[in-house]
ZADO-999232 format. One record per atom (N, C-alpha, C): residue number from 1; atom name; x, z, y. Coordinates in pm, 1 decimal. Example, Ala and Ser with C-alpha at 12.3 -4.5 7.8 and 13.67 -1.06 7.14 Angstrom:
2
{1; "N"; {1319.0; 780.0; -569.0}}
{1; "CA"; {1230.0; 780.0; -450.0}}
{1; "C"; {1320.0; 780.0; -330.0}}
{2; "N"; {1285.0; 708.0; -225.0}}
{2; "CA"; {1367.0; 714.0; -106.0}}
{2; "C"; {1290.0; 787.0; 3.0}}
//
This chain:
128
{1; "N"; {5812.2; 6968.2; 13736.0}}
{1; "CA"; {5696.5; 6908.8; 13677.5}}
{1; "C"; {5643.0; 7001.0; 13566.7}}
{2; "N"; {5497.8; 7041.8; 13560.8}}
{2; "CA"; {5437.4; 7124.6; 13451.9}}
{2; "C"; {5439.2; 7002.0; 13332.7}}
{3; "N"; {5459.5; 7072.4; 13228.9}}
{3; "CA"; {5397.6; 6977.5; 13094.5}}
{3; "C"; {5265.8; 6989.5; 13060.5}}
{4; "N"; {5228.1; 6875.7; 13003.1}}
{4; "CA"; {5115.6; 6862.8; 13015.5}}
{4; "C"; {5002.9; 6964.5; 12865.0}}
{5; "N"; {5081.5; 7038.3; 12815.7}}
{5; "CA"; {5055.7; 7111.3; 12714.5}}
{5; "C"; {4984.3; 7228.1; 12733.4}}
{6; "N"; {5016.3; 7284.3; 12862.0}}
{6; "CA"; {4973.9; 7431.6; 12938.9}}
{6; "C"; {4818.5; 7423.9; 12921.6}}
{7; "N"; {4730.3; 7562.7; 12926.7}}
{7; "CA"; {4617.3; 7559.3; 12913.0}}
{7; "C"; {4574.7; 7645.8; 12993.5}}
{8; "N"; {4474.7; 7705.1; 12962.5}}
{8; "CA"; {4415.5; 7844.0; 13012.4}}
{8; "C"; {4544.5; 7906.9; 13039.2}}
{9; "N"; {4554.0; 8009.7; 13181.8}}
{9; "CA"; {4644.4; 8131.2; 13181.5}}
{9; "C"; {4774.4; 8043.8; 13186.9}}
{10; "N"; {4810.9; 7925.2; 13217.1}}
{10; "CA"; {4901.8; 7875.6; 13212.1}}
{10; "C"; {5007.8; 7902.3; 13049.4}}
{11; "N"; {4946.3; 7895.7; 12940.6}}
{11; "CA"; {5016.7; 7937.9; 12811.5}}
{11; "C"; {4973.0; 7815.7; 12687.1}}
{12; "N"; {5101.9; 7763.8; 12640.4}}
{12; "CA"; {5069.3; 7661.4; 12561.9}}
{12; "C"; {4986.1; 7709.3; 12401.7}}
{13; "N"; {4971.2; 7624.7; 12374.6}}
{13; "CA"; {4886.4; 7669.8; 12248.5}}
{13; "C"; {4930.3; 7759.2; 12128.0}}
{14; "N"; {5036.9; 7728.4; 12107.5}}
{14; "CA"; {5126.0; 7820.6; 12049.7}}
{14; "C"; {5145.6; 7990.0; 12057.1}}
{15; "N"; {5107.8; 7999.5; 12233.3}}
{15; "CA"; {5134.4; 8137.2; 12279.3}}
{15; "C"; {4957.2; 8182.9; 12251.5}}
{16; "N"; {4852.6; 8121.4; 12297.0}}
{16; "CA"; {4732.7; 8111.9; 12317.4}}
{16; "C"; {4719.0; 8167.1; 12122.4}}
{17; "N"; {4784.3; 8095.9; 12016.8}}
{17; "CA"; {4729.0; 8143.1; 11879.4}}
{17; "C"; {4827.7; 8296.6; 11854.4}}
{18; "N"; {4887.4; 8276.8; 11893.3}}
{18; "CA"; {4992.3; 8411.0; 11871.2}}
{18; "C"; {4931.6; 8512.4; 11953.4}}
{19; "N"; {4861.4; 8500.0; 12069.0}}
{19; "CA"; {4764.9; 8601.2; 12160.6}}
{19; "C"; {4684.6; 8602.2; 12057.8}}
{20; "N"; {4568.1; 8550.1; 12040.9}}
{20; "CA"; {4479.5; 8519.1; 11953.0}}
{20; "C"; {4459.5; 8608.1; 11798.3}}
{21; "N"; {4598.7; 8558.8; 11731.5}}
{21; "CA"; {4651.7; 8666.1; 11613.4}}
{21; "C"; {4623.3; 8791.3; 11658.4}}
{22; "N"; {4749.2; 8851.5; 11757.7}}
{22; "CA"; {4750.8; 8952.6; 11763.2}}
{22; "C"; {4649.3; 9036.9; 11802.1}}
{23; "N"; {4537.6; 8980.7; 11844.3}}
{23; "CA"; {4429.2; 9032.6; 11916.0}}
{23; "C"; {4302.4; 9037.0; 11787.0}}
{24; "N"; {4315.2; 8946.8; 11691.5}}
{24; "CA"; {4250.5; 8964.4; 11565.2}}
{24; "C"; {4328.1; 9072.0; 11485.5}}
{25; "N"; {4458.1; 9080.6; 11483.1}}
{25; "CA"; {4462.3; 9215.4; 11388.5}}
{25; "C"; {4490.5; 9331.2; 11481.4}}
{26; "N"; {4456.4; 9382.5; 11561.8}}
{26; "CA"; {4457.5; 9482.3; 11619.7}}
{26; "C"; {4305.1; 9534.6; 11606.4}}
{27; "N"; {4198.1; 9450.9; 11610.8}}
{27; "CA"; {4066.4; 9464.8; 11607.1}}
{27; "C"; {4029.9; 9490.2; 11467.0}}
{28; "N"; {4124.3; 9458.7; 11357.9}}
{28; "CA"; {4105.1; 9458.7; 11219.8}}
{28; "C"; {4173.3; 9608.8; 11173.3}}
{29; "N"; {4280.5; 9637.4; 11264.4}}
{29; "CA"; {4345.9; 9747.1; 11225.2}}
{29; "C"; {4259.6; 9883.3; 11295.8}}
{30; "N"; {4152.8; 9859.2; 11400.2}}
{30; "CA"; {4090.6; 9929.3; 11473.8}}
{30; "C"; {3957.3; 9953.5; 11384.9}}
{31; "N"; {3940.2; 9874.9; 11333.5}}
{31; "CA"; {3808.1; 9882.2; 11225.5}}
{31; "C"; {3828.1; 9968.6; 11091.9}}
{32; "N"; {3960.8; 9922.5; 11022.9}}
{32; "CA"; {3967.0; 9966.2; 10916.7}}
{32; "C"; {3989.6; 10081.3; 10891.1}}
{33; "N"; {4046.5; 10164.8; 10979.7}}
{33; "CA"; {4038.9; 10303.2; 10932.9}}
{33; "C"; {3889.2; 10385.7; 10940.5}}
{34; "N"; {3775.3; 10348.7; 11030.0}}
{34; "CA"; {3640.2; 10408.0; 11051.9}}
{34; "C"; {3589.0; 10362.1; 10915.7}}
{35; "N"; {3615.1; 10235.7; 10896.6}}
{35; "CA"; {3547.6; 10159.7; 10770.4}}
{35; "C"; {3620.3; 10257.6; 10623.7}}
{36; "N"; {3738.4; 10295.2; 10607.0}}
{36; "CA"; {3761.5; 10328.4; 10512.9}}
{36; "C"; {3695.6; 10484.7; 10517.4}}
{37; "N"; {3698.5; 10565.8; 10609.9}}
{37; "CA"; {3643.1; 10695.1; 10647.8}}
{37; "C"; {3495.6; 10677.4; 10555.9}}
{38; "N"; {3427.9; 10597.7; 10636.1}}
{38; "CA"; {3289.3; 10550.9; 10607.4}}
{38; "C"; {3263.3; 10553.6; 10444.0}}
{39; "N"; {3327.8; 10476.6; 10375.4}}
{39; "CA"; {3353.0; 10467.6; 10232.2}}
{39; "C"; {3359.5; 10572.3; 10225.7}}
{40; "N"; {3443.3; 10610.4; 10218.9}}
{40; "CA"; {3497.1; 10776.1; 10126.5}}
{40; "C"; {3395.4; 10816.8; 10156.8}}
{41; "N"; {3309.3; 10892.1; 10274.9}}
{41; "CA"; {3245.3; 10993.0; 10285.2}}
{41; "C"; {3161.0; 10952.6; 10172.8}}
{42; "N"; {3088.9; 10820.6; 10188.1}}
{42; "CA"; {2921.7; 10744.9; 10143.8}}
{42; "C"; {3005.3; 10834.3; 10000.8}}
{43; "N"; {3113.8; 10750.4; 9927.1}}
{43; "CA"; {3163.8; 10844.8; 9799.2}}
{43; "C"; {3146.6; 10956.1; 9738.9}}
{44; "N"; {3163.6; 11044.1; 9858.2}}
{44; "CA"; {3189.1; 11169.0; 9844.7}}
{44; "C"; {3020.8; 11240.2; 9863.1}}
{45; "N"; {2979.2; 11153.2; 9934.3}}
{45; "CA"; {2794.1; 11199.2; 9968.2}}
{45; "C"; {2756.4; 11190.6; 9795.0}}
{46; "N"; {2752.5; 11076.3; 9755.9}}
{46; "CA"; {2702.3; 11078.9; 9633.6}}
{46; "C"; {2761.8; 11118.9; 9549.2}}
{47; "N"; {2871.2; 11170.2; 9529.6}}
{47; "CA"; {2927.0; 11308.2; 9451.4}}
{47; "C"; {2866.7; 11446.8; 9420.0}}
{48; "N"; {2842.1; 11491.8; 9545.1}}
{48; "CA"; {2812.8; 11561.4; 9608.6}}
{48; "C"; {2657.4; 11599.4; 9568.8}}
{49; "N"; {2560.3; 11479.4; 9579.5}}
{49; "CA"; {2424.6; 11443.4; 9605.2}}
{49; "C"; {2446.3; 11461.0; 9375.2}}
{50; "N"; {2477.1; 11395.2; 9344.4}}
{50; "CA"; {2469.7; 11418.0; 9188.4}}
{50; "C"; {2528.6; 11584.9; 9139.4}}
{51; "N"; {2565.4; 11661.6; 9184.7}}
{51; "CA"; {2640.3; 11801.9; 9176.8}}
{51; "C"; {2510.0; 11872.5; 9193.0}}
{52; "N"; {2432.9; 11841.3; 9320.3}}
{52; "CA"; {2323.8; 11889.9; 9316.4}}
{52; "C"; {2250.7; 11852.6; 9255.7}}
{53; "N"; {2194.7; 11780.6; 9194.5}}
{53; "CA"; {2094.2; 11735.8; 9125.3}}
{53; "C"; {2134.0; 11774.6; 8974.6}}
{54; "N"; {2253.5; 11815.4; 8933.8}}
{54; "CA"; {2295.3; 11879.7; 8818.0}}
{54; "C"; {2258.1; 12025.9; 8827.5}}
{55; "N"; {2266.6; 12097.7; 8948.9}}
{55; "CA"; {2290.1; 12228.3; 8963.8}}
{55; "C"; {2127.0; 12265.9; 8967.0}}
{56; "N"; {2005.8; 12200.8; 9075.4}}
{56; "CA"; {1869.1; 12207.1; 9088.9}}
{56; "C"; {1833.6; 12230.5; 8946.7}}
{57; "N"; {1882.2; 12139.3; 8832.5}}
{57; "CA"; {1846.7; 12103.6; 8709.4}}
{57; "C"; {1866.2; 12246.7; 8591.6}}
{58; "N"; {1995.4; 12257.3; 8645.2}}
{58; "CA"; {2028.3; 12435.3; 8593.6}}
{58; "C"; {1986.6; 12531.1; 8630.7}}
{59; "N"; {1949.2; 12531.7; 8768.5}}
{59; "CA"; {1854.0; 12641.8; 8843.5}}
{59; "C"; {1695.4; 12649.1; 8755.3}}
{60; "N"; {1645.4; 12509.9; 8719.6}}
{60; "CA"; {1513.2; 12508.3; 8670.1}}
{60; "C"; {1498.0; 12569.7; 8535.4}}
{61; "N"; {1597.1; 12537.7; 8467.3}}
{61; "CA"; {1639.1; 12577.7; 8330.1}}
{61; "C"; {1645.1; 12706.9; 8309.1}}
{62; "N"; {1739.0; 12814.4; 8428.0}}
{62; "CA"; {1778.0; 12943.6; 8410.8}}
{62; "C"; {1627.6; 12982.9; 8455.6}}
{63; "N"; {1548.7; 12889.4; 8532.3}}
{63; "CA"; {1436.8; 12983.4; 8591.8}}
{63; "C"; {1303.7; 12986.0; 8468.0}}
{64; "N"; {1301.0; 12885.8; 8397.7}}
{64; "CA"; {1222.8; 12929.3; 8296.4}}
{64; "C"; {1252.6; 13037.6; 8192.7}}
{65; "N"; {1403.9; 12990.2; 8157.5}}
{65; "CA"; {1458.6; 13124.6; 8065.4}}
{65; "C"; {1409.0; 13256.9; 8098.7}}
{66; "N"; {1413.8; 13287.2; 8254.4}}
{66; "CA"; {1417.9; 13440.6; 8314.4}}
{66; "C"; {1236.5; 13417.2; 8313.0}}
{67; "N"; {1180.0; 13370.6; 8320.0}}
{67; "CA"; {1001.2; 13407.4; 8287.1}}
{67; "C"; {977.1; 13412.6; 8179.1}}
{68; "N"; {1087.4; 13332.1; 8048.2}}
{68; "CA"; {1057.2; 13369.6; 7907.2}}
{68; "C"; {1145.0; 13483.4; 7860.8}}
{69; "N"; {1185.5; 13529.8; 7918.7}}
{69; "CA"; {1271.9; 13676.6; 7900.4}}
{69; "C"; {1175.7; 13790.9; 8023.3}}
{70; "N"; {1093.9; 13762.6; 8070.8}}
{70; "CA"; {970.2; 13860.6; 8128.0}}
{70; "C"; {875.4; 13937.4; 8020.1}}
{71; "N"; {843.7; 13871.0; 7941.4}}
{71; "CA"; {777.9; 13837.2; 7809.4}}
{71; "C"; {829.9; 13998.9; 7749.8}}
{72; "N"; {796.3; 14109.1; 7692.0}}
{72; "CA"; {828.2; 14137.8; 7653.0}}
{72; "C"; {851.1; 14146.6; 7510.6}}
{73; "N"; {739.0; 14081.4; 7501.7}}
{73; "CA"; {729.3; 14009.8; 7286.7}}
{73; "C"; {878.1; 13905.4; 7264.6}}
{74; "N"; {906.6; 13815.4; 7399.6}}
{74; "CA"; {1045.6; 13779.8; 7367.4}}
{74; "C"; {1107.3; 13827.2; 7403.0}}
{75; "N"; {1151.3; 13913.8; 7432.5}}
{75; "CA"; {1294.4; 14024.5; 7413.4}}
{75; "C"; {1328.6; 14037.1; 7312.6}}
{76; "N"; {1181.4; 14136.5; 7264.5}}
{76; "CA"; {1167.1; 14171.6; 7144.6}}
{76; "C"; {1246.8; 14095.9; 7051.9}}
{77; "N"; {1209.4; 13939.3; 7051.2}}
{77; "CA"; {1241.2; 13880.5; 6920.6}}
{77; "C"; {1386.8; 13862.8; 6992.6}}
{78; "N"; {1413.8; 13839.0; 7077.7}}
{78; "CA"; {1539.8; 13781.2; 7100.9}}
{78; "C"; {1635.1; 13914.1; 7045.8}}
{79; "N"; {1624.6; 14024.5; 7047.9}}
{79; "CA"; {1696.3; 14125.8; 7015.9}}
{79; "C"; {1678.7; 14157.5; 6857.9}}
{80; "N"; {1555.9; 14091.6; 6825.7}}
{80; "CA"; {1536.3; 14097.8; 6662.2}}
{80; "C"; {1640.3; 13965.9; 6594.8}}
{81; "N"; {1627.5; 13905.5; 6641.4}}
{81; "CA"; {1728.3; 13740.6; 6597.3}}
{81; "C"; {1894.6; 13753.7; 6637.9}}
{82; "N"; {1940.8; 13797.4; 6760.6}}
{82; "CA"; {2044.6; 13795.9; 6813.5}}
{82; "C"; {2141.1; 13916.5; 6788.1}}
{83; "N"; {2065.9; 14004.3; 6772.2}}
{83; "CA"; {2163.5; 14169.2; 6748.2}}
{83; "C"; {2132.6; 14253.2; 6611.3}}
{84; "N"; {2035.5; 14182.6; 6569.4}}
{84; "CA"; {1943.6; 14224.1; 6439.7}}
{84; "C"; {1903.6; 14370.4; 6446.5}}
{85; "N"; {1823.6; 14375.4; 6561.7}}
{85; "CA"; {1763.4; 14563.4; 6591.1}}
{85; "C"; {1617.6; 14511.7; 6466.5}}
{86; "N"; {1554.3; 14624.2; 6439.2}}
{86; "CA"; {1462.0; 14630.2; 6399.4}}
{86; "C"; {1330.3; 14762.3; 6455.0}}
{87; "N"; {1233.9; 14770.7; 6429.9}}
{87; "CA"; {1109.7; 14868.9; 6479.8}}
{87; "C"; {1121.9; 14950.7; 6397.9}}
{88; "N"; {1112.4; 15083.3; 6464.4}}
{88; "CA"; {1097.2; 15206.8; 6391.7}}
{88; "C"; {1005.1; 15199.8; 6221.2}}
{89; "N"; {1071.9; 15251.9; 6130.9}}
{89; "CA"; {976.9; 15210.3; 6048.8}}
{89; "C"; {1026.2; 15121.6; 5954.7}}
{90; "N"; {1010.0; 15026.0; 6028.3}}
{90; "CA"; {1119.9; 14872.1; 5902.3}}
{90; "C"; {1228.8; 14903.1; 5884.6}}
{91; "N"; {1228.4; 14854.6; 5752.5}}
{91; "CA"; {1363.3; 14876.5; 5673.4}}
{91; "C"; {1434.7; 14730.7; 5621.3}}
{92; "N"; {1506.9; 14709.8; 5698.6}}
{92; "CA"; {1634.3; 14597.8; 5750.8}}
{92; "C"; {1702.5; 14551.1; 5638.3}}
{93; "N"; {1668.9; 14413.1; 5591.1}}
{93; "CA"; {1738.7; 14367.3; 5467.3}}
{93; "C"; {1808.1; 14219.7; 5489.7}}
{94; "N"; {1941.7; 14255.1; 5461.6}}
{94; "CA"; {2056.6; 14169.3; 5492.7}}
{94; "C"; {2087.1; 14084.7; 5373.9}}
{95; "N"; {2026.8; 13964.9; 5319.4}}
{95; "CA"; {2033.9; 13857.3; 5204.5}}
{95; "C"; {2196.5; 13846.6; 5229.9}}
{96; "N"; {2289.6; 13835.2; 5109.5}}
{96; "CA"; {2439.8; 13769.9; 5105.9}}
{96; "C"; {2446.4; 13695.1; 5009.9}}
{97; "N"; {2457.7; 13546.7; 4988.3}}
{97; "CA"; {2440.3; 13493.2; 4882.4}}
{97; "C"; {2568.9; 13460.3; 4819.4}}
{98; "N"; {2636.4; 13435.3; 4744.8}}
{98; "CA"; {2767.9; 13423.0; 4653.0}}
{98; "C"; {2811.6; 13311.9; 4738.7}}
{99; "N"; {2907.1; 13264.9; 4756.4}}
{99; "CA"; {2961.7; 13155.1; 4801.5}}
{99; "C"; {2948.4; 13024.0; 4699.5}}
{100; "N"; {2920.3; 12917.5; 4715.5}}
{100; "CA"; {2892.0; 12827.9; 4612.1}}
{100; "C"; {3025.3; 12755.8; 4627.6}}
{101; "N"; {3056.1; 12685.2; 4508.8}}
{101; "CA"; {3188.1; 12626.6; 4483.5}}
{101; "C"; {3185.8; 12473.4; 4613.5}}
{102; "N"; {3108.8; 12431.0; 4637.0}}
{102; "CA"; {3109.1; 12347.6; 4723.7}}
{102; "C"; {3129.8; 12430.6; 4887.5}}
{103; "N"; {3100.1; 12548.4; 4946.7}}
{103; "CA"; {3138.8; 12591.6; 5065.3}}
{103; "C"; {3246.6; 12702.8; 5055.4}}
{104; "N"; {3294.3; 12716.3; 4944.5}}
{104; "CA"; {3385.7; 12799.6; 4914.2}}
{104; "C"; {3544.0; 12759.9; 4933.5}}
{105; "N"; {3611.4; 12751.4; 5047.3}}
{105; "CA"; {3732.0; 12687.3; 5058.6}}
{105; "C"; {3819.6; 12724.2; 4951.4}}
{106; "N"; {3932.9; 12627.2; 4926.7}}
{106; "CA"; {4005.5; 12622.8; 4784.7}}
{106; "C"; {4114.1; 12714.7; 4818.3}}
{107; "N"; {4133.0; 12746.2; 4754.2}}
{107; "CA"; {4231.9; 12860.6; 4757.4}}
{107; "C"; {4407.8; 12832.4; 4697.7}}
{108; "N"; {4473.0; 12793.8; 4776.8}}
{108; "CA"; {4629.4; 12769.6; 4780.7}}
{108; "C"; {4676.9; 12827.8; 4713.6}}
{109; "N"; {4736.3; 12833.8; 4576.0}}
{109; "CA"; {4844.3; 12970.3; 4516.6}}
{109; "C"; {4982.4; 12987.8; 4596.8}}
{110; "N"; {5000.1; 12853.3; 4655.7}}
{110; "CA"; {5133.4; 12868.0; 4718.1}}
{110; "C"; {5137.6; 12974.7; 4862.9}}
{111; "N"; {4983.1; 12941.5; 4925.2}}
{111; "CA"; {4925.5; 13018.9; 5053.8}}
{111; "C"; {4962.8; 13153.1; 5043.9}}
{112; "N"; {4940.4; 13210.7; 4883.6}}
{112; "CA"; {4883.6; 13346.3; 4892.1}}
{112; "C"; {5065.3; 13418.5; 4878.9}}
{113; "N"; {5162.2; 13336.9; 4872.9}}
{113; "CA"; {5298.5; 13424.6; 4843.0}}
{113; "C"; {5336.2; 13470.7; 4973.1}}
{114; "N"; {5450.4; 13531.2; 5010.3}}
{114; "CA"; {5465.1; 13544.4; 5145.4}}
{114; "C"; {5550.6; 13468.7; 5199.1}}
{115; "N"; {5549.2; 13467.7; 5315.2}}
{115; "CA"; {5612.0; 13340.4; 5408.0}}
{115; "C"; {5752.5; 13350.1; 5409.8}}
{116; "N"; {5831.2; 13412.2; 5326.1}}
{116; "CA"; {5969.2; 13432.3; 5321.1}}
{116; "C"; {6036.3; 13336.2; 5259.2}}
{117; "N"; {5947.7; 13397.2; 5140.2}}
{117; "CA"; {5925.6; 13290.8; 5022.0}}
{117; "C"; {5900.7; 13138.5; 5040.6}}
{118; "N"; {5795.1; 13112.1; 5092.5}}
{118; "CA"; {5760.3; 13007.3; 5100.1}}
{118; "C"; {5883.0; 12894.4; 5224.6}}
{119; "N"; {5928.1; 13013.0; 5298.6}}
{119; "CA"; {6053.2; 12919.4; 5364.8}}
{119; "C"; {6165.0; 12915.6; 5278.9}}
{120; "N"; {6213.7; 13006.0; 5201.6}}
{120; "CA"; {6317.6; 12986.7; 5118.7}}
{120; "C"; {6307.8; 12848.1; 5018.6}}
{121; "N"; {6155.5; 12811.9; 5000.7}}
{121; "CA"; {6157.7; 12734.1; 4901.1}}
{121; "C"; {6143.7; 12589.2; 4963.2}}
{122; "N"; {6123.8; 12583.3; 5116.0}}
{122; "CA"; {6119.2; 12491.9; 5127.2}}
{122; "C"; {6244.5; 12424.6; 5221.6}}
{123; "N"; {6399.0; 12577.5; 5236.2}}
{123; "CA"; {6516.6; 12478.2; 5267.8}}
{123; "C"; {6583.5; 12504.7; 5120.4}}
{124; "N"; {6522.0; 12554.2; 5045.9}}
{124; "CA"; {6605.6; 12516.2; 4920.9}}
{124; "C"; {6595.0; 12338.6; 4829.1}}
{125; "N"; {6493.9; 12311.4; 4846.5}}
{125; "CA"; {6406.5; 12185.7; 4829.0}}
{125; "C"; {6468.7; 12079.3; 4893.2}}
{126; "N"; {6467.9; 12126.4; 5055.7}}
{126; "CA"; {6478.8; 11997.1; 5144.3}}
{126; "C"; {6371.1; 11948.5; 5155.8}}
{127; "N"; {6432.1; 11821.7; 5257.8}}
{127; "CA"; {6345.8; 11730.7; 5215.6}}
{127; "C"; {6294.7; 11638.2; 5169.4}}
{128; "N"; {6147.2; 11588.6; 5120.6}}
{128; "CA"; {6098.0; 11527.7; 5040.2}}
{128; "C"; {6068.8; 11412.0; 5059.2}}
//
């Protein structure tokens, strides 16, 4: 006598959800690796896509520099400001102003002994 439980395919319900399962994660495990591929790349596109749009940005930058370095009046100055050349003729004057007590770093008496010294005195001391 069949029981009366059997269904489709002759398989009780039990076997029918356990088919069922296994046939949902196989389709889930078949997806997820294209799907994770997919991610990363889209990731990696817009990585990628911002690198360039940094680099276009530096290209535009270096490309004005090199038409303002065509210029020969800015050379000129750029070599007058940067290396301090001057034109035949001019006579080149270098301002040095005293150091003022406010940018003038303080000066250590202990700094200025030599470092022999200054270790002798400080395992003779210990520590503090």
């Amino acid at each position: 006598m069949v029981a009366a439980t059997t269904g489709l395919l002759g398989l009780s319900s039990t076997r029918r959800a356990a088919v069922l399962a296994l046939v949902v994660c196989a389709l889930a495990l078949t997806v997820a690796v294209p799907l994770r591929n997919y991610v990363a790349q889209r990731q990696e596109l817009s990585a990628v896509s911002e690198q360039q749009r940094a680099l276009a940005a530096e290209v535009d930058s270096l490309t004005r520099q090199r038409a303002q370095l065509s210029d020969p009046e800015q050379v000129a100055a750029e070599a007058r400001s940067r290396l301090g050349y001057v034109r035949p003729g001019e006579v080149p004057y270098i301002v040095q102003l005293p150091p003022s007590a406010a940018t003038a770093p303080a000066v250590d008496p202990l700094a200025q002994e030599p470092w022999y010294r200054r270790l002798w005195r400080d395992v003779s001391e210990g520590p503090r």
